[in-house]
N, C-alpha and C positions, 0 to 999 in steps of 0.2 A: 637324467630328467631334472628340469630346474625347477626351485622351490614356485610357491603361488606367488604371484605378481604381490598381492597384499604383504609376503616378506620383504620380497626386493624393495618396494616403494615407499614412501612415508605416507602415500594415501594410495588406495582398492583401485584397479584398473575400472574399475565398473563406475568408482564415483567421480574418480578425478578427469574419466573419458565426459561421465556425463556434467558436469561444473566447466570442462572445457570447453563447450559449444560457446558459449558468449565468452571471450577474452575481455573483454569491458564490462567497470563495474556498471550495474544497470541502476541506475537513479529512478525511486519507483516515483519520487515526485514530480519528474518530468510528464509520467504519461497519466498523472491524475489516480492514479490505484496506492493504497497506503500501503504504509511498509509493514513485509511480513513482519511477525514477533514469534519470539518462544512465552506459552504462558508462565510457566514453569521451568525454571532451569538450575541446576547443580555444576559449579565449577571447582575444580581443586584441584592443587598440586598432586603430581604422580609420587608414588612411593618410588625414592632409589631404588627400592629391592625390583622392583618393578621390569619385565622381561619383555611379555610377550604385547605389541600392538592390536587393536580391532578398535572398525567402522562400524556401525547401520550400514546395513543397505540402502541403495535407491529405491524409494519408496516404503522405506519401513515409517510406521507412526511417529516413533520417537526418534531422535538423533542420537546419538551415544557415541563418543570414542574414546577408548583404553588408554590411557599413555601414548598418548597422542604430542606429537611436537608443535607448536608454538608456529613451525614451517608449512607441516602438514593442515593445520584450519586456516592458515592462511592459503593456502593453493587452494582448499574447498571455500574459500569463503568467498574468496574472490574471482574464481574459473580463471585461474592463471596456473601457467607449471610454473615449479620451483626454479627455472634459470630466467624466472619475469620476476624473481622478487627479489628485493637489493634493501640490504642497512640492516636486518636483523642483528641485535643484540649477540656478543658470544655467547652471554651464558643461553640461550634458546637451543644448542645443541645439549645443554647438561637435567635442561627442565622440562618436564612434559606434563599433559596436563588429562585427567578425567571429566570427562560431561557428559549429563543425563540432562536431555532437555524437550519439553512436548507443545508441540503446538495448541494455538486456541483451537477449539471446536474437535471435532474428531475425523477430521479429512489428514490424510497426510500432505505434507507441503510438495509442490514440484520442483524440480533443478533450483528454478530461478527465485519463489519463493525459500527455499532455503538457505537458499547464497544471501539473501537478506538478512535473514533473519540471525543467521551465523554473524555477521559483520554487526549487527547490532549488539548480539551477545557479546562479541570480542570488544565491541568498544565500550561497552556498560561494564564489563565485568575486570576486562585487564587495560582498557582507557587506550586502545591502539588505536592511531590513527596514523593514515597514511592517504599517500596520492598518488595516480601517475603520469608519466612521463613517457612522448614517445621520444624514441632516439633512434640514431641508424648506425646499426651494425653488424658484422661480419656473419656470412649465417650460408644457410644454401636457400636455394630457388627449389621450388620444383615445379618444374616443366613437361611437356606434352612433348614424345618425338613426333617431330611430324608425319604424319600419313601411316602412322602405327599403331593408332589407340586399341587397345585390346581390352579397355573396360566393358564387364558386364553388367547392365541393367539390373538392377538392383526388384527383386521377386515381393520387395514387401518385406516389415518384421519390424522390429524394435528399431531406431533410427539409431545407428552407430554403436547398434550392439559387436563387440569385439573380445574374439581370445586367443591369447599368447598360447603355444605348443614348443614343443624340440624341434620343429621345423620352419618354426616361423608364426604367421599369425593369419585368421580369421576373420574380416569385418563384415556386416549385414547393412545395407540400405546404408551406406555410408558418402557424406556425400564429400569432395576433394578438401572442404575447411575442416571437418569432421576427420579427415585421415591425417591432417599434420599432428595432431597432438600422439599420434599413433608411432610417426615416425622419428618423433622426436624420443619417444619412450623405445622404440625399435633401435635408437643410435645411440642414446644412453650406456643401453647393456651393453653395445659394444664399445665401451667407454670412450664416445664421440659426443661431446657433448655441443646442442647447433642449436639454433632459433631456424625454424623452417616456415618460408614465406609461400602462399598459393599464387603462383604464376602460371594456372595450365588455361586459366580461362573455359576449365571445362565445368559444365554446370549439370545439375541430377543428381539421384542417389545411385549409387552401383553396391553389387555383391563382389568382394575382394576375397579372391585368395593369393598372399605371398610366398613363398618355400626362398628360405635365404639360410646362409651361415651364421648361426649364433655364434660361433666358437673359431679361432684362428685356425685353429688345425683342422677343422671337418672342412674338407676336400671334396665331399661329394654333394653340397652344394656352391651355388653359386654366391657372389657377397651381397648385400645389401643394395651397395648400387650397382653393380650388374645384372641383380634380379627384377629392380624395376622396370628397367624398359625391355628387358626379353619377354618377362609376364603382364605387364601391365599397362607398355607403350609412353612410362613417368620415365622422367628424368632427376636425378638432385645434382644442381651445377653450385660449384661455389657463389658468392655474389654479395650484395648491400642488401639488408632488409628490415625493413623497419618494423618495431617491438615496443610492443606497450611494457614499460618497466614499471611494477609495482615500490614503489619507494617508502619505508617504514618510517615514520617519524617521530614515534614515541610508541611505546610498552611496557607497561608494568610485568615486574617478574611474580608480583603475587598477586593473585585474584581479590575482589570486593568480595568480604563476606554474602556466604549466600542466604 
């Protein structure tokens, strides 16, 4: 049985599934709504002794995380996976960081409210700034076989709720931009690491179940990509695909006093 996703990852399947819905950062100036804040926040260096990781949950009041990497708030802050962020500091594999921080008012913030107000905190507190960049590069497509689709219509539930098992994985109402960040974390563990572009042109939410081989030697299922298009009628073909590249351009290693 493998450990919880929250060991494997430097951020919770639950949060970095739900921060990955938008891959661009969202500028709240554009659409006229002012940018979330933390009222209240706590930054600081992690003790070296320092072991175990933890997130909030999605939708918890307050934000919190343990020994937290400098990698990991930036993929939540920005709804980017970690192979979209490029230029980090070495030392941000040796420093991690503690936060305790609450919203004004007493509603809890949603996805997109919090993606804000994280990048404010990050750049009030450790002065990061950054940009991005799209570029094109090697990755897979995933595609539709034809005349095979075996998606099922999605029953209703949390939108892109998703969970890893020993056989594979789970998604609810999920719709096909919602499943790459799935599959990218599905090719991962099998240390393939790919930028995965939607090319099915297929649109709706669907209820997904996959059954694949986590592991080289388990023989009694089928691989990753052989089990897409027998169960699911997807394809992943090699090919050119373009990625929005998170590019860091300054970070402080110690935080502003809080």
């Amino acid at each position: 049985m493998k450990p919880p996703i929250s060991m494997r990852w430097t951020v919770p399947l639950a949060l970095l599934l739900a921060c990955a819905q938008c891959a661009n950062f969202c500028v709240a100036q554009s659409t006229g709504q002012a940018t979330a804040r933390f009222e209240v926040a706590s930054v600081r260096v992690s003790s070296p002794d320092a072991y175990y990781t933890s997130w909030s949950k999605p939708g918890d009041f307050a934000f919190h995380a343990t020994n937290a990497s400098l990698l990991g708030l930036v993929v939540t802050a920005y709804g980017v996976t970690e192979m979209q962020v490029a230029k980090l500091p070495s030392w941000t594999d040796k420093i991690h960081y503690d936060i305790v921080a609450h919203p004004v008012g007493e509603t809890p913030l949603n996805n997109d409210q919090l993606k804000q107000a994280l990048q404010q905190l990050l750049k009030e507190r450790l002065h990061l700034a950054a940009h991005f960049e799209s570029k094109q590069v090697k990755g897979l497509r995933l595609v539709a076989v034809d005349g095979s689709s075996k998606l099922k219509p999605s029953n209703g539930g949390t939108p892109g709720h998703t969970e890893f098992d020993d056989k594979g994985f789970r998604a609810h109402n999920i719709t096909m931009e919602q499943l790459l960040p799935v599959l990218q974390i599905a090719l991962r563990d099998q240390n393939y690491e790919s930028f995965v572009e939607n090319d099915t042109n297929i649109l709706g939410s669907f209820d997904v179940r996959l059954n694949f081989a986590q592991k080289a030697d388990d023989s009694s299922l089928p691989t990753l990509f052989d089990a897409l298009p027998k169960q699911l009628g997807l394809r992943l073909v090699p090919g050119t695909v373009r990625a929005n590249i998170l590019v860091v351009d300054h970070v402080d290693r110690n935080p502003v006093a809080n």
